[in-house]
N, C-alpha and C positions, 0 to 999 in steps of 0.2 A: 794352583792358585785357589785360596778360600772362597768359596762361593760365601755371599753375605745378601742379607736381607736387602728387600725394594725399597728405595729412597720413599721416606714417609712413612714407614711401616714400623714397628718396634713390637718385639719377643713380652710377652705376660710372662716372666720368671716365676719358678716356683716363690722366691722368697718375696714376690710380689701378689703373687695371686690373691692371698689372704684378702689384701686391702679391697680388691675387686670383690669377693665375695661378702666383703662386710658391706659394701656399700650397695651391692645387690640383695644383701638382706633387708637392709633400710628400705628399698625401693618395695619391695616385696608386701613387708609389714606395714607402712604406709598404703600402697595402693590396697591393699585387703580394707583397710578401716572403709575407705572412700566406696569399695565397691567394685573394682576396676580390676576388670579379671584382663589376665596375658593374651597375646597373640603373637603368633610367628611365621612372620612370611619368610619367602625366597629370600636370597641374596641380590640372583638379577631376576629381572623382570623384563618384556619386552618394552625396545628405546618409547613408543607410542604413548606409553601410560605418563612419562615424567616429560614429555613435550607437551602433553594435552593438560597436562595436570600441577605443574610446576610452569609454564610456561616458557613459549621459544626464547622471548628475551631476555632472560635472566642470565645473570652469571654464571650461575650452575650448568644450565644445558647448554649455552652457548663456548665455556671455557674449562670447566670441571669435572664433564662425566668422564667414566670410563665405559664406553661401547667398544662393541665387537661384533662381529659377524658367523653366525656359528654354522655347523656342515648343513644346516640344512637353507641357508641363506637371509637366516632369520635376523633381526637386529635387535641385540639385546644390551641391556646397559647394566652395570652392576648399580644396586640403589644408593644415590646419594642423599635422600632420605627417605624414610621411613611411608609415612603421610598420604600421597598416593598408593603404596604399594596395602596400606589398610583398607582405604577406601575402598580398592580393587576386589579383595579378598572380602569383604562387606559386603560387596555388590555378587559377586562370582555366587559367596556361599551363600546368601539369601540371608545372613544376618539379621534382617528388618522383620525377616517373619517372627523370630522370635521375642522381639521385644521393642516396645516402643524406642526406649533411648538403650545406645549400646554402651557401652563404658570399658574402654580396652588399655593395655598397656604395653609396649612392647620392649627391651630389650637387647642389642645386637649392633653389629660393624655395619658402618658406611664408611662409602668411598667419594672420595675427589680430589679429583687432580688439584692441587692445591699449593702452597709453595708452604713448608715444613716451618714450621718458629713451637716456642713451647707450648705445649698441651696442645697444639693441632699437627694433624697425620693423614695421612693420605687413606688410611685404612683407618679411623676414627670407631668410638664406641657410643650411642645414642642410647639416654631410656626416654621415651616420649609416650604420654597418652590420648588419647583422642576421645570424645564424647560425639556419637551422631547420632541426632532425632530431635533435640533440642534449641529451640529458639530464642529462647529468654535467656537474658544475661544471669538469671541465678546460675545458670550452669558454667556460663565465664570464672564466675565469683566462686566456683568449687573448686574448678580448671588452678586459677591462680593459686588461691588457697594449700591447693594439695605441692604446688611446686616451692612455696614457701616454708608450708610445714616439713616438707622435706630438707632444704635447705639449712634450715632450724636447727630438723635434728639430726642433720651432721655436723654441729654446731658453728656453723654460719651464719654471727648473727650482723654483721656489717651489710647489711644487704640493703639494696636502692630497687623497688618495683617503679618501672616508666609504664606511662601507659599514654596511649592515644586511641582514634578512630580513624581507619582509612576509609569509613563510609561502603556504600554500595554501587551496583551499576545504573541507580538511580540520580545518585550527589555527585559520584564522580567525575563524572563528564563535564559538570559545571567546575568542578575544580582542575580537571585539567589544562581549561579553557584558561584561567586566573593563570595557574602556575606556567603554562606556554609562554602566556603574554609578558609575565616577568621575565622570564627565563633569554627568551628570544634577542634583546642586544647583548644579553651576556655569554653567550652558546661559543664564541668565539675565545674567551675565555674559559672554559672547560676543558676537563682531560678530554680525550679521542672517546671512552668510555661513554662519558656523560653528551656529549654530542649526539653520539649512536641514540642515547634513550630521550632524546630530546623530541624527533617525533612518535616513537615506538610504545617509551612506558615513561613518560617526565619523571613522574611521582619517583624513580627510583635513581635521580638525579640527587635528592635529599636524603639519600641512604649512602651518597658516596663517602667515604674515608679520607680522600686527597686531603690536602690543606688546602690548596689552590678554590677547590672547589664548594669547599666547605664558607669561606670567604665569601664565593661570589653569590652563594644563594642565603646571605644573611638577608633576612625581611624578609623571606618568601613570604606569600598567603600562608594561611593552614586550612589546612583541611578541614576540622571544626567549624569552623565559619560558614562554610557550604553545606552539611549533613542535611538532608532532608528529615521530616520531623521525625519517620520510623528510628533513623541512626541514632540522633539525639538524642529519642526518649530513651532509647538502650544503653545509651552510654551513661546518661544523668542517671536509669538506674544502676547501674555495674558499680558506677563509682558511689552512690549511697549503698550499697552493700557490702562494699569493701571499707566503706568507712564505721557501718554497723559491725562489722568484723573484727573492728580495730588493727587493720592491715591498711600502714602507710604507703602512699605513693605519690609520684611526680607525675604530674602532664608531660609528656614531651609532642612535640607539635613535627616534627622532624622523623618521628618515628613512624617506619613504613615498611620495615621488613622487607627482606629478599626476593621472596617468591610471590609470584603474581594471584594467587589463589587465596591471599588473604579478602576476607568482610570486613566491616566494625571492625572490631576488637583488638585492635595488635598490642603486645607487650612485652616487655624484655625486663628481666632482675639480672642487678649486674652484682659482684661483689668486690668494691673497693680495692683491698688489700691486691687484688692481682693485676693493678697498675691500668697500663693504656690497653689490653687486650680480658677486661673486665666482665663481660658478658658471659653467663653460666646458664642461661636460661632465654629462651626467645618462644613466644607462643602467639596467636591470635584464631579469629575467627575464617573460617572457608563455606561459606552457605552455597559459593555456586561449584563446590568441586567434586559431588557426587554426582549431578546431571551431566559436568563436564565429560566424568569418565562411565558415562552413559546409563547412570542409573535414575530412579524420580527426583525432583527436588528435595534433598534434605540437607536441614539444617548441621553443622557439625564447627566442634573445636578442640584444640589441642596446644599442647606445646612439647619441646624438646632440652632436653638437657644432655650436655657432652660430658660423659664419666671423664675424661682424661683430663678436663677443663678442671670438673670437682676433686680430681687426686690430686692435682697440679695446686690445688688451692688450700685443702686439708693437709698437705706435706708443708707448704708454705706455713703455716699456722700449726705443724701440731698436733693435727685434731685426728689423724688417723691411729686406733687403738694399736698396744701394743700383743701381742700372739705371743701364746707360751708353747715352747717346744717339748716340754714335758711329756714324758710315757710311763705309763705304770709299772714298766718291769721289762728290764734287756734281760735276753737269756743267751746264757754265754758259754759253750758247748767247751770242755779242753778234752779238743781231737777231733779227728775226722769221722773217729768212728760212734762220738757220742751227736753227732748232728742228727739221727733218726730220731732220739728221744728229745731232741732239743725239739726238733720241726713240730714231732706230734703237741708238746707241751704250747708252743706257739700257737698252733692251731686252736688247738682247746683254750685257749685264754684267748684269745680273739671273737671266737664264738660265744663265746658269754661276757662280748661288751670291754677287755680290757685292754688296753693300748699296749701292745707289744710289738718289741723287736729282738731279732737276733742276728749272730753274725755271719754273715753270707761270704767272707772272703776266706775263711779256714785261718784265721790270723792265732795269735798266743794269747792265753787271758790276760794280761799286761795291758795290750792293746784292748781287747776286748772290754776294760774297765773305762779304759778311757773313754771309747765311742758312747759305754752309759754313762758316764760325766758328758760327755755331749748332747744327749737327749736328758740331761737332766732325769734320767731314771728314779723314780723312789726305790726300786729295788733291782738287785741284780740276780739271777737264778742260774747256780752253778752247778753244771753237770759234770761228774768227772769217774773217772770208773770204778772208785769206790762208793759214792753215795748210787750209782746205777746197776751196782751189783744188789743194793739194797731196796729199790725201785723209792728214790729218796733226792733230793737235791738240796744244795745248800742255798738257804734265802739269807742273801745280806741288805740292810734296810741301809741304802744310803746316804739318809738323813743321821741316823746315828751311829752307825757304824756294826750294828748288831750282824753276829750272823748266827743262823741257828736251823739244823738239820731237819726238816720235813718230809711226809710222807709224798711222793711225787703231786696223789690226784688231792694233796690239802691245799695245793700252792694259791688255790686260786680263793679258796676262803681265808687264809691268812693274809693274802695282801687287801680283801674287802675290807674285814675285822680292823687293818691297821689305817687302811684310808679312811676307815671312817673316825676313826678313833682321833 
């Protein structure tokens, strides 16, 4: 019987990889301009960090992780995101000695139990940044910015920036109190879900999906309305800096994000064209989740973006470039006994830079023309026992058809001389 991959899971084929490294070079060069140098944590982490730090009652830790229990009876979860497992590694390595504000990026698969539809997997691929030390919304207004220009220039320009305030643990309490009190004759009407967060975490009663529920919490309060003046001023500046930016956006009032460790600041860019599962982009602010996972108060933000979400969207549209399989030169041995001069020839045209292949299956040159009709070879380098008696090979230019007998060690300056020409 075929052994076959874990439900959620999908293989990066070679003839796919490309697209992943272009869109990891994007990331790359982008985060360079901004500042925002890499980091790479574990895969798991112990269960404690993403209970503490994502919080018990979300989705995620209550329905999505993957834990397990390892020999030494420890309890670890593979990361379903990124976010805590920085802050962690922040705190561990002493990060904050070196520099006021840290500016990081990372890279990498997460996991969650999840139930599989397009662009989402159980083993998923995150690039997300995070910025900790700063308190002022300028640093939001870069946060956003850089997830935008990214966006951009993968050429995604349909794109919708939401944004709200979930406030702090100063306003919110006073909005929980509002949002209970609506909520409370209609709790009977909700999913099972939104019951459960009715007295737990409300606020994420207004993140539900249902239709049902989505219905019954038309007219909630918003949260706005409540901000104590710190939140307000932050937000009234974020959003005059983003309109100095000339970076459009919506209010949305509804918006509250998943995990319980958001501040201020929450925001999601969605992009149109990929229908009712539109979200590429979800970020906000976390001012209390480095004391939470036991370091001093600091200030921090981020956001996250699902690569499989942006390939899913740039195949849709087009926008993924096309890769040429071209090679400077197949060399193509007739006999078994000319593969030592073929290999050395190989060798030494590799080492100085030129794309080469040759034939590994002992096949006829017949065949062997064809596999460089396959890599689109410029040229094809023919060894055979008389041009090898002569320490000599035959170069044919398979643009034009030329072929013409050379000194073995010229090979490598006549194919420069003609690519360049």
């Amino acid at each position: 019987m075929l052994v076959t991959g874990p439900r959620g899971t999908k293989d990066i084929l070679p003839e796919a990889s490309g697209n992943w490294q272009y869109i990891e070079q994007v990331i790359r060069d982008i985060c360079r301009l901004y500042l925002y140098k890499e980091i790479r944590t574990p895969v798991f982490e112990h269960t404690e960090l993403f209970l503490r730090g994502i919080g018990e009652t979300t989705d995620i830790v209550e329905k999505e992780m993957y834990t397990f229990t390892d020999r030494g009876e420890r309890s670890l979860t593979l990361r379903p995101e990124n976010t805590a497992a920085v802050v962690r590694s922040y705190l561990e390595n002493k990060l904050y000695a070196d520099t006021l504000l840290n500016k990081l990026f990372y890279i990498g698969p997460m996991f969650r139990y999840d139930r599989p539809q397009a662009g989402r997997y159980r083993q998923f691929h995150q690039f997300g940044v995070e910025a900790l030390g700063s308190k002022g919304p300028a640093i939001d207004a870069e946060i956003i910015m850089l997830a935008v220009q990214l966006l951009r220039k993968l050429g995604l320009d349909d794109l919708t920036l939401y944004l709200n305030s979930v406030g702090c643990p100063q306003c919110r309490p006073i909005y929980r109190e509002k949002l209970q009190d609506f909520l409370r004759e209609k709790t009977s009407h909700l999913c099972s879900d939104c019951q459960s967060r009715f007295e737990r975490n409300p606020m994420r009663v207004l993140d539900c999906k249902k239709e049902k529920c989505t219905e019954e919490t038309q007219g909630a309060p918003h949260i706005v309305d409540c901000l104590c003046d710190e939140c307000s001023t932050h937000f009234n500046h974020l959003k005059s800096l983003l309109t100095l930016a000339e970076v459009d956006f919506k209010l949305n009032p509804r918006l509250v994000r998943g995990l319980d460790y958001y501040t201020k600041t929450a925001f999601e860019i969605q992009y149109a064209p990929l229908g009712a599962q539109s979200a590429v982009c979800g970020g906000g602010r976390y001012d209390g989740l480095v004391a939470e996972c036991g370091g001093q108060p600091t200030p921090g933000i981020g956001f996250a973006i699902g690569i499989e979400r942006i390939l899913l969207a740039l195949e849709k549209q087009k926008l993924l470039p096309v890769f040429s399989n071209t090679i400077d030169v197949f060399v193509a041995p007739m006999g078994i006994d000319m593969q030592g001069i073929a290999f050395k020839l190989l060798c030494n045209l590799r080492e100085n830079g030129i794309t080469a292949e040759m034939d590994f299956m002992e096949k006829g040159i017949k065949w062997q023309m064809k596999q460089a009709n396959k890599y689109s070879a410029k040229f094809v380098a023919i060894i055979g026992e008389e041009e090898a008696a002569q320490d000599k090979i035959m170069l044919k230019n398979m643009l034009t058809g030329v072929q013409e007998l050379i000194n073995i060690d010229e090979v490598q300056q006549k194919i420069e001389l003609d690519v360049e020409a």
